[in-house]
C-alpha positions as CSV (number, residue, x, y, z in Angstrom):
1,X,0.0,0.0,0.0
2,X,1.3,3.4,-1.2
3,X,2.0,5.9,1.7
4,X,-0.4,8.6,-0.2
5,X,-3.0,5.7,-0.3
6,X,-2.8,4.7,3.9
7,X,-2.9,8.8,4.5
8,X,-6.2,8.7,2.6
9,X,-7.6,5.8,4.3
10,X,-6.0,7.3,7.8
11,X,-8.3,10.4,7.0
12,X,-11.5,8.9,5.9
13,X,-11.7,7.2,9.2
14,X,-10.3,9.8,11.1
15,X,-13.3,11.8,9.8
16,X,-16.0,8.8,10.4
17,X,-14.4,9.0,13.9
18,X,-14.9,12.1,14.4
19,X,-19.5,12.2,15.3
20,X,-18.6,9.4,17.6
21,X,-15.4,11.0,19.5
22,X,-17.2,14.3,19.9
23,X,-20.5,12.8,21.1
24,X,-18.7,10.2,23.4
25,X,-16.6,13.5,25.1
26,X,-19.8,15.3,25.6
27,X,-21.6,12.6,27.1
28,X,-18.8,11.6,29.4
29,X,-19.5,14.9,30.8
30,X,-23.0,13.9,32.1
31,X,-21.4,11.8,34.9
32,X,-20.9,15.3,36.8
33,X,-24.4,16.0,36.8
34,X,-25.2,12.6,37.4
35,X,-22.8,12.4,40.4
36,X,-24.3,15.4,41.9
37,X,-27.7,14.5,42.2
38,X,-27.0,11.0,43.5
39,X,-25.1,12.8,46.4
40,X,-28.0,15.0,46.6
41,X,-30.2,12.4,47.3
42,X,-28.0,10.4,49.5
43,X,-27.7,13.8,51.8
44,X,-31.0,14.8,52.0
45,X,-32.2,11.2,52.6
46,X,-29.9,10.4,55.0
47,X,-28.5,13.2,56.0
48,X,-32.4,15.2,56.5
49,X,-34.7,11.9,56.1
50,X,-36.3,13.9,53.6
51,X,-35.5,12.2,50.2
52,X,-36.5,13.6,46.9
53,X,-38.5,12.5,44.2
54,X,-37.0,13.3,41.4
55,X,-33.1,11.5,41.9
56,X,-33.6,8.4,41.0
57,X,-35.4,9.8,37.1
58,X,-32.3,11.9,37.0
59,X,-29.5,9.4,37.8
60,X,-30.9,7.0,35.8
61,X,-31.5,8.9,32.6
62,X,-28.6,10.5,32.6
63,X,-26.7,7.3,32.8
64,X,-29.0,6.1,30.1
65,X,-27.7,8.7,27.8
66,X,-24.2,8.1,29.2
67,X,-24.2,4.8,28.4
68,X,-26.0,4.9,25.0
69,X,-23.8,7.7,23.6
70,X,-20.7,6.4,24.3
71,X,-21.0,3.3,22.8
72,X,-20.1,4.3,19.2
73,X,-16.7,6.2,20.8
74,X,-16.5,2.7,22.9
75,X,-16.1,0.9,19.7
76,X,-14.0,3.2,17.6
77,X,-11.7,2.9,20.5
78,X,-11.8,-0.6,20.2
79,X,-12.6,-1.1,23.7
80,X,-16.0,-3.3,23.3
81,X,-15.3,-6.7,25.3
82,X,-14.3,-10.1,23.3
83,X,-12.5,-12.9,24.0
84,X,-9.4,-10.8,23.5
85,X,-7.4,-13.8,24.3
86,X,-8.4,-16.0,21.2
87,X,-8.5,-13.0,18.8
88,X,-4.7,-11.9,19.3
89,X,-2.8,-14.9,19.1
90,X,-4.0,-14.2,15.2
91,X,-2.6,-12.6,12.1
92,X,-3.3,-8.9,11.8
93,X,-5.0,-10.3,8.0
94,X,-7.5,-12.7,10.0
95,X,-8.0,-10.1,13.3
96,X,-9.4,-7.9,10.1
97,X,-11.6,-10.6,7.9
98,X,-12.9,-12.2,11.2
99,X,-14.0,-8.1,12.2
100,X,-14.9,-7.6,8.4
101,X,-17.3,-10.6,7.9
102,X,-18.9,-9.7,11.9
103,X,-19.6,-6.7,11.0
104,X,-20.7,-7.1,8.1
105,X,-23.2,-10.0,8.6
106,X,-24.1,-9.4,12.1
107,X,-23.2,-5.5,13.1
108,X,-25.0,-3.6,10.6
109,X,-28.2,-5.6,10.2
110,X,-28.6,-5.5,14.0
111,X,-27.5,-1.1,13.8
112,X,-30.1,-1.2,11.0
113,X,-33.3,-2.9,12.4
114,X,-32.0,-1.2,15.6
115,X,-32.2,1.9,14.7
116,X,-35.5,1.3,12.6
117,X,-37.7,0.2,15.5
118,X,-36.0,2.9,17.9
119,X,-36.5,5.7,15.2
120,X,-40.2,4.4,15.6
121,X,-39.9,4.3,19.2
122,X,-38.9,7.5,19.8
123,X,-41.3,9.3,17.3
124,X,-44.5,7.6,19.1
125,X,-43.1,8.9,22.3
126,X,-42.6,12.5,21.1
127,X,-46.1,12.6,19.5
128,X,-47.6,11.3,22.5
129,X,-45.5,13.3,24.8
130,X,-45.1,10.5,27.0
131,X,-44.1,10.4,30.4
132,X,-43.1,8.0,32.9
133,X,-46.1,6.9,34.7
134,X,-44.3,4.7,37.4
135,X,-42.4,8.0,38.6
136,X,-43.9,10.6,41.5
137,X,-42.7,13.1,38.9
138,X,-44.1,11.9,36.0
139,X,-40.7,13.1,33.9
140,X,-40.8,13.4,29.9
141,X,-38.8,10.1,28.6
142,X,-39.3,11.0,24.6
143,X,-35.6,12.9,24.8
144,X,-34.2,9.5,26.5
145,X,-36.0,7.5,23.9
146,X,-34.4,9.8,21.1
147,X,-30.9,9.1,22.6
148,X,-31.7,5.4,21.5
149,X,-31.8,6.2,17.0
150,X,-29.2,8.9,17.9
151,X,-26.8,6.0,19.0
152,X,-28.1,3.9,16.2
153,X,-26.8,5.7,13.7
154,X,-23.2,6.7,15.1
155,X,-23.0,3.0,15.6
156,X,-23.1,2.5,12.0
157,X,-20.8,5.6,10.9
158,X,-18.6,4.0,13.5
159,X,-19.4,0.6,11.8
160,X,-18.2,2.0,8.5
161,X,-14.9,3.0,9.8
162,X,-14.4,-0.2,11.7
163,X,-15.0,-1.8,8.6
164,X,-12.3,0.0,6.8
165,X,-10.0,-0.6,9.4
166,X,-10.4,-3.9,9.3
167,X,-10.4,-3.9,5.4
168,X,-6.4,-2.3,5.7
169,X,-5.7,-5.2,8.3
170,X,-6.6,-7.6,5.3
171,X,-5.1,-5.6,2.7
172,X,-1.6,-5.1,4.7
173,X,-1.6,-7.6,7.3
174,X,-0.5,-4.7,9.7
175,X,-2.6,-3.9,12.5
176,X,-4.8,-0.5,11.8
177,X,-4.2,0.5,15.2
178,X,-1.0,0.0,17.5
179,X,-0.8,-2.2,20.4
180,X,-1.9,0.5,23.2
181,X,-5.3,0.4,21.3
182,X,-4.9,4.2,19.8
183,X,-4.5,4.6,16.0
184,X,-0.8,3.5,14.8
């Protein structure tokens, strides 16, 4: 592979990275928030005996969203569990056609019917303005349930970019990324 071509590839996927990386950074910020009003709660119920009723909607929201829009950055990170310790005593050409032919067969039809029935998911939920009857509070969830398509969708830009690394690990038998798990 030419240099000029690997710079080209190294910049498409730097670019496909780039939704999930910004969108993983910002939601890693919601732990502070998250933090917060857990020790709210843990003060003013044990601290006062007066607990709240609105915590527990806020903590686990917030680590909802945490959770769901980070993935994508989890992946392009390559920091998804596997059974690490079959996949690297491999070649760096079948680590990338064992990740090729996953993600091509299994990743993207599950990101695609995935982010099909959440789309639907979500839009009932905005049109219905639903709430979460089960709560004292009775908080809106359609802006959780439209964190679910969101991640959809950077899963599969993600899964594009994954593919192409994994595509350069077939074509040069050299490992896309270096062995601390950033890009080489």
């Amino acid at each position: 592979m030419t240099p000029e071509r690997e710079h080209r590839i190294r910049r498409i996927t730097h670019w496909l990275d780039m939704p999930a990386t910004i969108v993983g950074k910002v939601a890693a910020w919601l732990i502070l928030p998250m933090i917060m009003a857990l020790i709210w709660e843990v003060v003013a119920r044990f601290g006062f005996n007066r607990p709240t009723a609105w915590a527990y909607d806020v903590t686990y929201m917030l680590y909802g969203a945490m959770f769901m829009l980070g993935a994508a950055w989890t992946l392009g990170r390559d920091s998804h569990v596997r059974a690490d310790f079959l996949f690297n005593v491999l070649s760096p050409r079948w680590q990338g056609t064992i990740d090729a032919l996953f993600i091509i067969c299994l990743f993207f039809p599950a990101m695609y019917f995935f982010t099909l029935a959440t789309w639907e998911y979500a839009a009932k939920s905005w049109m219905r303005g639903e709430r979460i009857p089960t709560s004292p509070m009775m908080p809106i969830i359609y802006p959780l349930k439209t964190v679910m398509p969101i991640t959809g969708i950077l899963l599969m830009i993600q899964g594009v970019s994954e593919l192409i690394k994994s595509l350069y690990n077939i074509a040069t038998n050299r490992r896309f990324r270096d062995d601390e798990g950033g890009l080489a």
